[in-house]
C-alpha positions in Angstrom: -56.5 -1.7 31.3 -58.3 1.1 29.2 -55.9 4.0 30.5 -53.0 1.4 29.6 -53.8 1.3 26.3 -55.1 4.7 25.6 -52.0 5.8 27.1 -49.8 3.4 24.9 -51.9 4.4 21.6 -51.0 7.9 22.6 -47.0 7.4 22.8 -47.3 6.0 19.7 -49.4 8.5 18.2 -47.0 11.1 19.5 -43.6 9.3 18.1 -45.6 9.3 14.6 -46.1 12.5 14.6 -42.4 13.2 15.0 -41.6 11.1 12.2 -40.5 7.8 14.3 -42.1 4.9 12.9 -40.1 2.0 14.8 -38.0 1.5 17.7 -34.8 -0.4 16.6 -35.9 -3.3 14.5 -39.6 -3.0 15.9 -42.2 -1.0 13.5 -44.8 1.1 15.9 -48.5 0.3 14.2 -50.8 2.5 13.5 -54.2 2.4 16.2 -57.3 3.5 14.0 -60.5 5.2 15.8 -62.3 1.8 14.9 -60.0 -0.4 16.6 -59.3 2.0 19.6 -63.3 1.8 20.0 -63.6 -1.8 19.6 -61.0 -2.1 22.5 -62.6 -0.2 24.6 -66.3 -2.0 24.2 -65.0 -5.3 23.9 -63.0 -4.5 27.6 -66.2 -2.8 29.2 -68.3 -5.6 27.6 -66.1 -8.3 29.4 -65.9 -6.9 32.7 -69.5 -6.5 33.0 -70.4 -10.0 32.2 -67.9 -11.2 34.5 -69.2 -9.2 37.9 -72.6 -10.0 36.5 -72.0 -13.8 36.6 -69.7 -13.3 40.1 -72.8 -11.5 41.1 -75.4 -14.1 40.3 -72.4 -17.0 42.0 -71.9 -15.0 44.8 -76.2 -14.7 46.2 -76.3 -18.5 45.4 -74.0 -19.3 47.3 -75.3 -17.5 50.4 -78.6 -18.5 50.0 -77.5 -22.2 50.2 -75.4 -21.1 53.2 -78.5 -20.0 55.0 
């Protein structure tokens, strides 16, 4: 998901910077460092709860199996 959207933020970065500021009716936005950042955290942040809490689900569960 990351590489997805660094890799999107850098298409777009490259079309500005040939002047293209929309595709047809659609206007490409502009990603800021900030935003790009907060992406990233938000996504790592996430992730890491989630296998933490599957973690913690998962050992209950096989300690009530045993």
């Amino acid at each position: 998901m990351i590489l997805g959207f660094i890799g999107v933020k850098l298409i777009i970065e490259a079309l500005h910077g040939s002047h293209i500021d929309g595709v047809g009716s659609f206007h490409l936005p502009e990603i800021g460092t900030v935003t790009s950042l907060l992406f990233i955290v938000a996504t790592l942040t996430i992730t890491t709860v989630l296998s933490l809490l599957k973690t913690t689900r998962d050992s209950r569960r096989a300690a009530e199996s045993e």
